[in-house]
Backbone bond lengths (Angstrom), bond angles and torsions (degrees), N, CA, C in turn:
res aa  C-N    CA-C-N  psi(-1)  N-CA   C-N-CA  omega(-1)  CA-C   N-CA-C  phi
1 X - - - 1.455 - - 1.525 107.82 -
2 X 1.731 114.44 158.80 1.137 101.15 -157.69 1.139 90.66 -108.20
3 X 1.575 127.72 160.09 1.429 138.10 175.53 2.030 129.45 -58.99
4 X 1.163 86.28 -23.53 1.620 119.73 177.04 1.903 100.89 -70.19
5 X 1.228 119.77 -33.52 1.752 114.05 -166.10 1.633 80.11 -77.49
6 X 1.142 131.75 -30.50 1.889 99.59 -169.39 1.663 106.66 -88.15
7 X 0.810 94.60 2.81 2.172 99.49 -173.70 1.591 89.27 -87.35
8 X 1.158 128.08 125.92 1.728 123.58 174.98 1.494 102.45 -82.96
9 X 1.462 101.98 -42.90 1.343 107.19 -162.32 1.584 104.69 -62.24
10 X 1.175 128.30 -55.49 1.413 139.49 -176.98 1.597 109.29 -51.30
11 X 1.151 116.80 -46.72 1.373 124.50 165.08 1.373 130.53 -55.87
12 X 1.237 124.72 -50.75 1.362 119.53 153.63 1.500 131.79 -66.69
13 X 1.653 101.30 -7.39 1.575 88.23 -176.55 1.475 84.42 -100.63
14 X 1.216 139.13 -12.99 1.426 123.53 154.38 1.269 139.67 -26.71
15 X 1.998 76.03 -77.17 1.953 100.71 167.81 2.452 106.09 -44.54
16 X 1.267 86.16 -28.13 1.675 71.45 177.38 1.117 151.21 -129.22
17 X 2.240 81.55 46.50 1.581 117.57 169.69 1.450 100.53 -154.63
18 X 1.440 110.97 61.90 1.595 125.57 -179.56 1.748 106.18 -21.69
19 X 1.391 99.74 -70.49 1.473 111.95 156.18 1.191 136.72 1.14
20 X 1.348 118.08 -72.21 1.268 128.35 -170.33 2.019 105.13 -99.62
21 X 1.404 90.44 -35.67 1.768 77.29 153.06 1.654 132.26 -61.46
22 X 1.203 107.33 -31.72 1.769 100.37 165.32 1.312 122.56 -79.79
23 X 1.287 110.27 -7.97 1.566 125.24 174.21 2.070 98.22 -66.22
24 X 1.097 106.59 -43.46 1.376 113.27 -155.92 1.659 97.77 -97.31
25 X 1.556 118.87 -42.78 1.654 119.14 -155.07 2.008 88.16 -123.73
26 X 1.593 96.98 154.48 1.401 89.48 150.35 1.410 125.25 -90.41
27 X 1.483 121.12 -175.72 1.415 112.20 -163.12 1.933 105.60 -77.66
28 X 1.657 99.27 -33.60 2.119 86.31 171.84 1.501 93.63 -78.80
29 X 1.061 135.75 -5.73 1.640 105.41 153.36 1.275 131.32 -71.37
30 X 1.141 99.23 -25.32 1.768 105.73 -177.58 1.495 102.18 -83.21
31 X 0.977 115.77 -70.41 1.921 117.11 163.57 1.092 122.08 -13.97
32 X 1.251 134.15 -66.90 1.326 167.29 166.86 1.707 95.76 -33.68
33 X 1.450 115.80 -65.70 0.917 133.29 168.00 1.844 128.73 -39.09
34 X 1.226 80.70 -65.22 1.859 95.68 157.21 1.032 146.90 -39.03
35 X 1.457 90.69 -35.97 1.408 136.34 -173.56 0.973 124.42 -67.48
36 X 1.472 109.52 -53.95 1.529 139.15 -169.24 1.431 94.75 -83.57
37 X 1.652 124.53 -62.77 0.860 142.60 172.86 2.176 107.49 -19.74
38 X 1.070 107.05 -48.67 1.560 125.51 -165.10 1.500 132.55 -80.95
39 X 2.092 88.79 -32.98 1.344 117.25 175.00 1.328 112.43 -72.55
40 X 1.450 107.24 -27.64 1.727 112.35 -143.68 2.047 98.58 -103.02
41 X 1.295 90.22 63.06 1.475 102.64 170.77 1.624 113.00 -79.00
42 X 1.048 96.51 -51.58 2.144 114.65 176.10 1.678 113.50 -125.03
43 X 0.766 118.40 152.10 2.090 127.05 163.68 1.754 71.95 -90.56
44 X 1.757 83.25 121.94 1.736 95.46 156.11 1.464 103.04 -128.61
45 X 1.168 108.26 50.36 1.830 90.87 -161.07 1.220 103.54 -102.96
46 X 1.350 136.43 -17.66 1.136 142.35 164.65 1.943 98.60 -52.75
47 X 1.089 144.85 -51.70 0.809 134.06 -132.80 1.587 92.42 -119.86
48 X 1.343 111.60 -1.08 1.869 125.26 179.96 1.109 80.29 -77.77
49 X 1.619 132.85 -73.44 1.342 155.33 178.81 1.495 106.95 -17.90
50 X 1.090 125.42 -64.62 1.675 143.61 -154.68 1.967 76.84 -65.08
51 X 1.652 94.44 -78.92 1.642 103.56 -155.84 1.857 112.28 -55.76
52 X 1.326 127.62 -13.00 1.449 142.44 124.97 1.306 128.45 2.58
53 X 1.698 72.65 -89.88 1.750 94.26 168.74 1.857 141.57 -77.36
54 X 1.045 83.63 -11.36 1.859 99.38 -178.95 1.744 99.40 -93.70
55 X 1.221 115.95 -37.94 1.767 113.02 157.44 1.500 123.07 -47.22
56 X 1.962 102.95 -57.38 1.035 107.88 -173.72 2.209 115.49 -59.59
57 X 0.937 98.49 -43.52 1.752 129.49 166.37 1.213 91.43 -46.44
58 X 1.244 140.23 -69.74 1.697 142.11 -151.71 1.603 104.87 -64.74
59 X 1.351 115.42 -55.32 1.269 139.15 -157.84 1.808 105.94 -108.99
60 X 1.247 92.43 16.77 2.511 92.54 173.14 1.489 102.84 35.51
61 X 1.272 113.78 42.32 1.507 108.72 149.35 1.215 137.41 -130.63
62 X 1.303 147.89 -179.00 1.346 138.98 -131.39 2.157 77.53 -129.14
63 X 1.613 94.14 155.06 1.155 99.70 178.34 1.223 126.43 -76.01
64 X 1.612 107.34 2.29 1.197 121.24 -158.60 1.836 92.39 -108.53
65 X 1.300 122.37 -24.58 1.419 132.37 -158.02 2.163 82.67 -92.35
66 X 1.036 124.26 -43.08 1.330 142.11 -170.08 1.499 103.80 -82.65
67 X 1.353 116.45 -4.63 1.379 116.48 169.54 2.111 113.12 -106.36
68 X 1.232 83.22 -22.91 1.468 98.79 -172.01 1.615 145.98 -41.75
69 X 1.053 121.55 82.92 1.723 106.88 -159.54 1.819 142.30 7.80
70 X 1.306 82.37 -65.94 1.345 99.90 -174.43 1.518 118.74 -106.05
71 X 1.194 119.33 103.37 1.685 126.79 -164.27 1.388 108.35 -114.96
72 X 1.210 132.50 134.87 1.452 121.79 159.58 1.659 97.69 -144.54
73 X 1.401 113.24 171.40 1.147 132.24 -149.33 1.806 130.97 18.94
74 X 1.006 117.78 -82.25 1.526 111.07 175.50 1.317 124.94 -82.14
75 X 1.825 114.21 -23.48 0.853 116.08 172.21 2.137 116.43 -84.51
76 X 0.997 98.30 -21.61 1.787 108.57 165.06 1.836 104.05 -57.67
77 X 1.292 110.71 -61.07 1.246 118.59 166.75 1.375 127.77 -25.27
78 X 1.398 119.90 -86.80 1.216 131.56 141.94 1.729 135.12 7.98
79 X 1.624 86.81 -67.74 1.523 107.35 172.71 1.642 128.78 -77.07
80 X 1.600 99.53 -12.41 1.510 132.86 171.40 1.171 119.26 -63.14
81 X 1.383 87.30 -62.67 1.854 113.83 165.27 1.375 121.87 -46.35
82 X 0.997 114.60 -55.04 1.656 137.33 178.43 1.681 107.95 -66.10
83 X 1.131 112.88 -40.50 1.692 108.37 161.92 1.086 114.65 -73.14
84 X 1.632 123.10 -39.88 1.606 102.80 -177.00 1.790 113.87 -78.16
85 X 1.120 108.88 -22.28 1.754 110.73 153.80 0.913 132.54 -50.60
86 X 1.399 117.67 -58.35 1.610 123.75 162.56 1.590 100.31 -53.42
87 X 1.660 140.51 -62.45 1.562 105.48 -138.21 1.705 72.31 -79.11
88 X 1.202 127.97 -78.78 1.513 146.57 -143.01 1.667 107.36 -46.17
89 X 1.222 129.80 -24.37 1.283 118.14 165.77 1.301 116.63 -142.76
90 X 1.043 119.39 36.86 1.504 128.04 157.71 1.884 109.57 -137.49
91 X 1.465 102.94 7.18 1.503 113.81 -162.30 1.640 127.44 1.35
92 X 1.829 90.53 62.03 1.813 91.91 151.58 1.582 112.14 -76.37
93 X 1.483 94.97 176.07 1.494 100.24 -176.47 1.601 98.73 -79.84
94 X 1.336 113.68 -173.37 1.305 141.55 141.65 1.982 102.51 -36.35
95 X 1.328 85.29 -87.22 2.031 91.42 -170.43 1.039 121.25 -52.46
96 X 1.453 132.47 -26.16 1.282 151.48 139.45 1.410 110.52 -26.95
97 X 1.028 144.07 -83.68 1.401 163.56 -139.30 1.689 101.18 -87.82
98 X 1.372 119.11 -41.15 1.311 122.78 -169.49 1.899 90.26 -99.22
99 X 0.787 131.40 -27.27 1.447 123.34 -159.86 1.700 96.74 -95.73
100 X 0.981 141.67 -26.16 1.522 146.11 -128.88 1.424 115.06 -154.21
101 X 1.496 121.15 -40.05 1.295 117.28 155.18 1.425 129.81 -113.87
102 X 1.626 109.75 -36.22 1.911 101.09 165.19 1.715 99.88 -79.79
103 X 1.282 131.18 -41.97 1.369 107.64 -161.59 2.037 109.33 84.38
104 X 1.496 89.75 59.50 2.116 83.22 -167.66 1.690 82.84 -178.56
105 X 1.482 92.84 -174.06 1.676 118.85 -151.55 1.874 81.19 -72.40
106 X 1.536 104.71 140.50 1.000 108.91 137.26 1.732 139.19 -40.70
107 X 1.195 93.24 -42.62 1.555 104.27 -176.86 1.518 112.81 -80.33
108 X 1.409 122.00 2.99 1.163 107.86 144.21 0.898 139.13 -66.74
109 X 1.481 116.38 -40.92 1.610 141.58 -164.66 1.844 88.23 -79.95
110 X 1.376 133.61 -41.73 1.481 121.63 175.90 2.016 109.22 -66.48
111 X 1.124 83.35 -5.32 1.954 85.07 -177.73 1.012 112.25 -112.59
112 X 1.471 132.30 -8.86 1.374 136.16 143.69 1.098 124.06 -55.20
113 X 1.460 117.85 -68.83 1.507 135.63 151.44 1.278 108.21 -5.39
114 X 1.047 116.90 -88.00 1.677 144.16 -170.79 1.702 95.99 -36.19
115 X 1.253 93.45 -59.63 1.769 87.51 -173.41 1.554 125.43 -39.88
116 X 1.603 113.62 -37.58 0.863 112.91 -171.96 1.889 116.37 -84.18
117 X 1.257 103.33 -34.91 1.450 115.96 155.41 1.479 136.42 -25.44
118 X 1.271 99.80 -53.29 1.498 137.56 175.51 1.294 107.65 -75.12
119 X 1.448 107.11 -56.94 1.644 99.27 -164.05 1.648 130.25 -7.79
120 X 0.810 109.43 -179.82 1.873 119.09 -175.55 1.046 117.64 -148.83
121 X 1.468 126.08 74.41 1.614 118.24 -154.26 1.627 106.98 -64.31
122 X 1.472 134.49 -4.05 1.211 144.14 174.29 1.677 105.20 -73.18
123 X 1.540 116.71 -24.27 1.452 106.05 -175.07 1.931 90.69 -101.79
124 X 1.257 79.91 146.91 1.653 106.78 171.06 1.135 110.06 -35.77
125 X 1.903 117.11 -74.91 1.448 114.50 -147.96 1.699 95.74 -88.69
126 X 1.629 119.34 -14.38 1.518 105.30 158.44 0.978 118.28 -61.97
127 X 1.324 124.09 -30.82 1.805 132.11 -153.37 2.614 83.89 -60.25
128 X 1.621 68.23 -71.32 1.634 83.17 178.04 1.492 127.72 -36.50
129 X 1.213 107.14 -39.83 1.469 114.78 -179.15 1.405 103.62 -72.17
130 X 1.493 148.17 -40.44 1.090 160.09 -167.30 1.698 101.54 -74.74
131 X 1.301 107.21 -44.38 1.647 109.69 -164.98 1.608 100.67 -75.00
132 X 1.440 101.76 -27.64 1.675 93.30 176.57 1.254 131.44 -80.77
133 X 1.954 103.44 -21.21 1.480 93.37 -178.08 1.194 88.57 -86.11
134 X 0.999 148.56 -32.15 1.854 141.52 -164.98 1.694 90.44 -49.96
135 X 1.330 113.20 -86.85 1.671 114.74 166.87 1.240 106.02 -11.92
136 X 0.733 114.32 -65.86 2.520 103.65 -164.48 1.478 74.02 -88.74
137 X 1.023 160.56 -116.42 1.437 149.93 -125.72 1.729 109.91 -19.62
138 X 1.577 104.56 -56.03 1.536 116.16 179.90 1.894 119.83 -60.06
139 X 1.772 87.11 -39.34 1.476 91.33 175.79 1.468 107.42 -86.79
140 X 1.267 157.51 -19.31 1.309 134.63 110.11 1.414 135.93 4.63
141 X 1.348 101.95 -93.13 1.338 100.75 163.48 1.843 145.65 -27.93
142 X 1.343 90.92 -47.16 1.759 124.06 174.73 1.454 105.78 -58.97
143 X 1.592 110.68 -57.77 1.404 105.92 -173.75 1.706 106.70 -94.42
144 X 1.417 121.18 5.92 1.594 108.67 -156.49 1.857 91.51 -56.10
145 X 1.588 120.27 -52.06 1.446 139.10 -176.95 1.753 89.11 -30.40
146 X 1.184 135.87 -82.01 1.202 149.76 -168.52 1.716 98.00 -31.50
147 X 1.413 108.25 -56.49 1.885 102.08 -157.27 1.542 93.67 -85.04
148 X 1.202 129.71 -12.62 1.979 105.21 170.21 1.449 110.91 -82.01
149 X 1.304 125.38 -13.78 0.996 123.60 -176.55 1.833 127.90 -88.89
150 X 1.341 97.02 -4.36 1.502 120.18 156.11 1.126 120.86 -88.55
């Protein structure tokens, strides 16, 4: 990341000489930049952290196993969960969430999402998928009071 996304001032007088910013940055620097620039409404990371860890806790895995590329069955789950936590009650974006805390395709984090959207509380393994994020949603919720106050 480039040193220029935490300077505001430098950044907007960028953004309003496109020009002479590519003179100086490349364009995924400038993006990148933008980027950061766009996300960085609040530090939620304390509370990225919390909803992280209460997945990782739920599901006996390591934050590091819950960060991991390649997931299938419980651990896909898991990581499902953890996106629809992050966007739906902590409302990061999509690019946010995949760029900054998994490190992977956006379009996972929109296919996580989705799952829960969709669900079918008539099918089983939706029924299940629903009861768990409700569970970490509640235990979220319950303690969010607890983690600003540290």
């Amino acid at each position: 990341m480039i040193a220029m996304s935490n300077n505001k001032l430098e950044l907007e007088s960028l953004l309003s000489n496109i020009q002479e910013g590519l003179k100086k940055f490349t364009i995924k620097e400038l993006n990148e930049a933008i980027i950061s620039f766009l996300n960085k409404k609040s530090d939620k990371s304390l509370e990225i952290n919390y909803v992280m860890q209460i997945v990782s806790d739920e599901y006996q895995i390591t934050l590091q196993t819950l960060k991991s590329k390649n997931a299938r069955g419980n651990l896909q789950e898991a990581k499902q969960i953890a996106y629809c936590l992050l966007h739906f009650n902590l409302g990061l974006s999509f690019r946010y969430i995949s760029n900054r805390v998994f490190f992977n395709n956006h379009n996972s984090v929109a296919i996580g999402t989705r799952r829960l959207k969709k669900a079918d509380p008539n099918h089983i393994v939706d029924k299940n998928f629903i009861e768990k994020y409700k569970t970490l949603e509640c235990k979220l919720i319950s303690n969010f009071g607890n983690l600003t106050k540290k």
